[in-house]
Kinemage of the C-alpha trace (Angstrom):
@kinemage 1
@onewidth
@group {chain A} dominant
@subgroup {mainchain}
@vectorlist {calphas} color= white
{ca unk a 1} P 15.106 -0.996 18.289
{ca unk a 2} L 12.922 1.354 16.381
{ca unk a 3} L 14.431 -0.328 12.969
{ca unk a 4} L 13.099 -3.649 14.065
{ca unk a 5} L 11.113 -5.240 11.482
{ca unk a 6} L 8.589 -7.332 12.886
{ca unk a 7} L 7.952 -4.379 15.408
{ca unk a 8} L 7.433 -2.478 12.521
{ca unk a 9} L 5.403 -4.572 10.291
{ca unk a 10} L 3.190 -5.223 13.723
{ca unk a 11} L 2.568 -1.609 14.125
{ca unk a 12} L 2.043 -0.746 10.976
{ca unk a 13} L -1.242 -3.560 11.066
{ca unk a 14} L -2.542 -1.931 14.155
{ca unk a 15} L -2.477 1.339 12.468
{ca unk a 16} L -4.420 0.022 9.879
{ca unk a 17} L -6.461 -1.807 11.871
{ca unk a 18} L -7.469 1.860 13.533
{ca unk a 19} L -7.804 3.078 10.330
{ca unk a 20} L -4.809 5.540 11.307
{ca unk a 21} L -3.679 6.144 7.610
{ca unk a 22} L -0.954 9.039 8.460
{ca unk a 23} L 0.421 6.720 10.968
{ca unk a 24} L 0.288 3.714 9.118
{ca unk a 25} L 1.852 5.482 6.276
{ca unk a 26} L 4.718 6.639 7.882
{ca unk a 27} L 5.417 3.420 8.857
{ca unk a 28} L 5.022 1.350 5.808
{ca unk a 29} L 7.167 3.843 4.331
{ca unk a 30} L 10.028 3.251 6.943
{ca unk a 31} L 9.615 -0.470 6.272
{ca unk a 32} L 10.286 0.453 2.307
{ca unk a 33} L 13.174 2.383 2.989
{ca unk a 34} L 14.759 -0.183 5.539
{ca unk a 35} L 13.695 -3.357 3.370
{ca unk a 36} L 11.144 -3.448 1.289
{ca unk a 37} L 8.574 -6.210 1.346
{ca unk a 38} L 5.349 -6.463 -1.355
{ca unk a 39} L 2.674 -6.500 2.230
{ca unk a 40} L 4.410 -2.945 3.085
{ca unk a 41} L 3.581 -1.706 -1.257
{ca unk a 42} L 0.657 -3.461 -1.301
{ca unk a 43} L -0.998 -1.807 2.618
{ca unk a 44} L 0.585 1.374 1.187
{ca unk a 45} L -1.278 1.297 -2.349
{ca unk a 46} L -4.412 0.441 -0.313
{ca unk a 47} L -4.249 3.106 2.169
{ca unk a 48} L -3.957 5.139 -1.117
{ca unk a 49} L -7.005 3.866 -2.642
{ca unk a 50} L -8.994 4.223 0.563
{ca unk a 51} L -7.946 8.332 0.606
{ca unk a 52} L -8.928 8.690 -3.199
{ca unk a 53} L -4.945 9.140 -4.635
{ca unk a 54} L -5.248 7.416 -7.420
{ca unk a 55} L -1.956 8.606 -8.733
{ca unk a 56} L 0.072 7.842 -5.712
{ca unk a 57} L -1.655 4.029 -5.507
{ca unk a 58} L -0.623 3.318 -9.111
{ca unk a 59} L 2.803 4.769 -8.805
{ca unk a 60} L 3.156 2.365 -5.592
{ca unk a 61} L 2.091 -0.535 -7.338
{ca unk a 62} L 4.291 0.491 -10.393
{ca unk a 63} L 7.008 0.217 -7.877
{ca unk a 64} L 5.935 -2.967 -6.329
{ca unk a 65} L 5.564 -4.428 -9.674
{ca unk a 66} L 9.324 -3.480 -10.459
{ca unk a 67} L 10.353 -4.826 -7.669
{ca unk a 68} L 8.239 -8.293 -7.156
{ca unk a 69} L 7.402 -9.351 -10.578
{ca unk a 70} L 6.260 -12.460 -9.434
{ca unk a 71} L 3.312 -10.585 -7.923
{ca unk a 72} L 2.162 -9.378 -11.270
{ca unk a 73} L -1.140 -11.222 -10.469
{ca unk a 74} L -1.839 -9.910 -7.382
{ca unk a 75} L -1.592 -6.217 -8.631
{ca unk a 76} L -2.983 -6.422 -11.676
{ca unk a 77} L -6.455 -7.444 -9.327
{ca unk a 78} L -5.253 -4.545 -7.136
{ca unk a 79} L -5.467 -2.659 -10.248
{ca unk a 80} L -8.602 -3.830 -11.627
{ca unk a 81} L -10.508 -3.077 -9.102
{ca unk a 82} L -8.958 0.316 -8.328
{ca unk a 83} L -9.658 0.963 -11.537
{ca unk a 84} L -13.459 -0.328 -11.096
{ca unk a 85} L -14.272 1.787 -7.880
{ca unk a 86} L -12.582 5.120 -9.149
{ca unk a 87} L -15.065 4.972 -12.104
{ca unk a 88} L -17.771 4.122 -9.495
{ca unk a 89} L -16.889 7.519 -7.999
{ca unk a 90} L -16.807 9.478 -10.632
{ca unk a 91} L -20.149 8.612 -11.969
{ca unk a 92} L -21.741 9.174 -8.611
């Protein structure tokens, strides 16, 4: 079943794991649209952070953030140090 979950959320690792961002992207993003889970907005903001789209990380995380507010602590450290290495890029 190509909708399957934990097929999904498996693949989506091993796509990271390869560093395979377009893949891995197109797959978290399936897992948003079917049900979305924090892991799949949190690997998706990363993936985002690792490509230097700043914009697209924070608008994930804004997202996330809506929709687990219990994480609030766990993105706000996302943020901070997002934050903290685009500033280390810029001065470099």
């Amino acid at each position: 079943n190509p909708d399957n979950l934990g097929v999904l959320n498996n693949l989506g690792g091993a796509y990271l794991g390869l560093k395979k961002n377009k893949e891995a992207i197109k797959v978290l993003e399936k897992i948003i649209g079917i049900k979305p889970t924090f892991v799949a907005y949190k690997n998706l903001s990363l993936i985002y952070i690792q490509e230097q789209s700043m914009d697209k990380s924070r608008k994930i995380l804004n997202d996330a953030f809506n929709l687990f507010p219990e994480q609030k602590q766990i993105i706000e450290e996302i943020l901070k140090h997002t934050n903290w290495f685009f500033r280390a890029l810029a001065r470099s």
